[in-house]
C-alpha positions as CSV (number, residue, x, y, z in Angstrom):
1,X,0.0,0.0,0.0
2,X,3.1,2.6,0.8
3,X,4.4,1.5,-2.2
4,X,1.4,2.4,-4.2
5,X,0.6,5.6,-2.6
6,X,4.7,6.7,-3.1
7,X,4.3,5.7,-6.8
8,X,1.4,8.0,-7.1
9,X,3.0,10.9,-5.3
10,X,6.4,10.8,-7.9
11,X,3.9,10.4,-11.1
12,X,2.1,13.4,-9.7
13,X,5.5,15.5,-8.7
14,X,6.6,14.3,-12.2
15,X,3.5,15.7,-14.3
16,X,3.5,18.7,-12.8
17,X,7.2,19.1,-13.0
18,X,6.8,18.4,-16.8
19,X,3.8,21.3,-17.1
20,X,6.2,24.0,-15.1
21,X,9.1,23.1,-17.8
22,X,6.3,22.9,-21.0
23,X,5.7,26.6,-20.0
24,X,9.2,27.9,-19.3
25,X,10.2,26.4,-22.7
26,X,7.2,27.8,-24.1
27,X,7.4,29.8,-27.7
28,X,5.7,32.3,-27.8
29,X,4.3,34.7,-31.0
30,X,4.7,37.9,-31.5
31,X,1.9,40.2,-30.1
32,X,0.9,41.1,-33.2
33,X,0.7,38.1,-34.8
34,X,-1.8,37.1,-32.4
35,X,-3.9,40.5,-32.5
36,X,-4.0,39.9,-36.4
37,X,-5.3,36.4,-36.2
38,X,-7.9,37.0,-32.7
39,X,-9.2,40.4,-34.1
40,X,-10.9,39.2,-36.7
41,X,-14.6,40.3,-35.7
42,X,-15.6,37.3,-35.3
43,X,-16.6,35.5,-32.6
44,X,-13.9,32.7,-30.2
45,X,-14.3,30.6,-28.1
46,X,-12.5,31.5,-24.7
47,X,-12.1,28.4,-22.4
48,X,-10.7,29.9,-18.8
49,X,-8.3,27.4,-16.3
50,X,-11.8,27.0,-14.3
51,X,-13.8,25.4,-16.8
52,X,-15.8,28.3,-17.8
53,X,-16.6,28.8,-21.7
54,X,-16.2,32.7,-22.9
55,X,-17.6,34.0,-26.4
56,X,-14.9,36.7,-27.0
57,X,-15.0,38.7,-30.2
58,X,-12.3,41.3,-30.8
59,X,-11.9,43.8,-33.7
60,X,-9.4,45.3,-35.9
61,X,-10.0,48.8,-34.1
62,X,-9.2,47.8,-30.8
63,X,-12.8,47.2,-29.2
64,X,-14.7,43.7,-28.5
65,X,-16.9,42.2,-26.4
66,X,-17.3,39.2,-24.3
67,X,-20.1,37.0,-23.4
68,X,-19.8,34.0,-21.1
69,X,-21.3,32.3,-17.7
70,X,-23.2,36.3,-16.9
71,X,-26.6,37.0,-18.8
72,X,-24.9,40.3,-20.8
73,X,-22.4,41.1,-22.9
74,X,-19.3,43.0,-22.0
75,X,-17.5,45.2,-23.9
76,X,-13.7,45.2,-24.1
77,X,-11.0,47.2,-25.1
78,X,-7.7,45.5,-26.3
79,X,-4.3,46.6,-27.1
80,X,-0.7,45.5,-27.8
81,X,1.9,45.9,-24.8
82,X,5.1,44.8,-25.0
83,X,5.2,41.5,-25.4
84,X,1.6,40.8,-24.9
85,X,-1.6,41.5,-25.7
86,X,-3.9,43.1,-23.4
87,X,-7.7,43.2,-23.3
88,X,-9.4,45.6,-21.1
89,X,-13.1,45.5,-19.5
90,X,-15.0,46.9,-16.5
91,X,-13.3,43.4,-14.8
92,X,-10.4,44.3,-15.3
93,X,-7.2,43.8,-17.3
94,X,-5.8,40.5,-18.6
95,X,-2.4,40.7,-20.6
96,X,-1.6,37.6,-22.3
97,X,1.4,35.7,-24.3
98,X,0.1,33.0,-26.8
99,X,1.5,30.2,-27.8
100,X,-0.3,27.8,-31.1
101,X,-1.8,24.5,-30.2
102,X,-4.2,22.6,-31.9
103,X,-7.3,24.7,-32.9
104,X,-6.1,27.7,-31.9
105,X,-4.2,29.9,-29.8
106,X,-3.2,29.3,-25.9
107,X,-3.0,32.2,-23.8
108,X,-0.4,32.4,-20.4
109,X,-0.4,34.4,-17.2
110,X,3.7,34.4,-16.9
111,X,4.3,30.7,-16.5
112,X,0.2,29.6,-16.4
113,X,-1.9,28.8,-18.6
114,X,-4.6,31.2,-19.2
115,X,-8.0,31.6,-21.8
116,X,-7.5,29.1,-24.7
117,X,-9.0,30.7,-28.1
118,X,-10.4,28.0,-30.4
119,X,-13.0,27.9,-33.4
């Protein structure tokens, strides 16, 4: 039974190990590569770490919206900033690096993964 649970312990030290090195490894596109493939006007979907699905729709001239688990829509500002892009809305600000995986476009907090943008 120790055996078992120790076993489990180093498979779990060892994925997460492996995610922490995935995302300081990470390659990252240029900000605005990223704006010119997201603000497209048309409509994304966002998922968040949480499990949440967002509906975020950005556009060439720097304003969007988002609709998600609330019953309105909000509208968004976004922007290139350095190395990231940054979308702005009455919850805040959430500046983003991306990354391509399958189906779209993963965002990161620093070293976490953040809102995944698929079609």
């Amino acid at each position: 039974m120790k055996t078992n649970i120790r076993l489990a312990a180093m498979c779990v030290a060892t994925l997460a190990a492996e995610v922490t090195f995935a995302a300081s490894t990470q390659t990252f596109l240029q900000p605005q590569q990223v704006a010119a493939v997201l603000a497209d006007g048309q409509p994304w979907s966002a998922h968040t770490p949480d499990g949440k699905t967002l509906k975020v729709t950005l556009k060439t001239d720097g304003t969007g919206s988002i609709r998600g688990p609330l019953p309105f829509t909000l509208s968004v500002t976004w922007a290139v900033n350095g190395e990231a892009l940054c979308i702005n809305g009455r919850m805040g600000t959430r500046c983003l690096r991306f990354s391509k995986v399958s189906g779209g476009l993963q965002g990161w907090d620093g070293d976490k993964p953040d809102l995944r943008f698929s079609r």
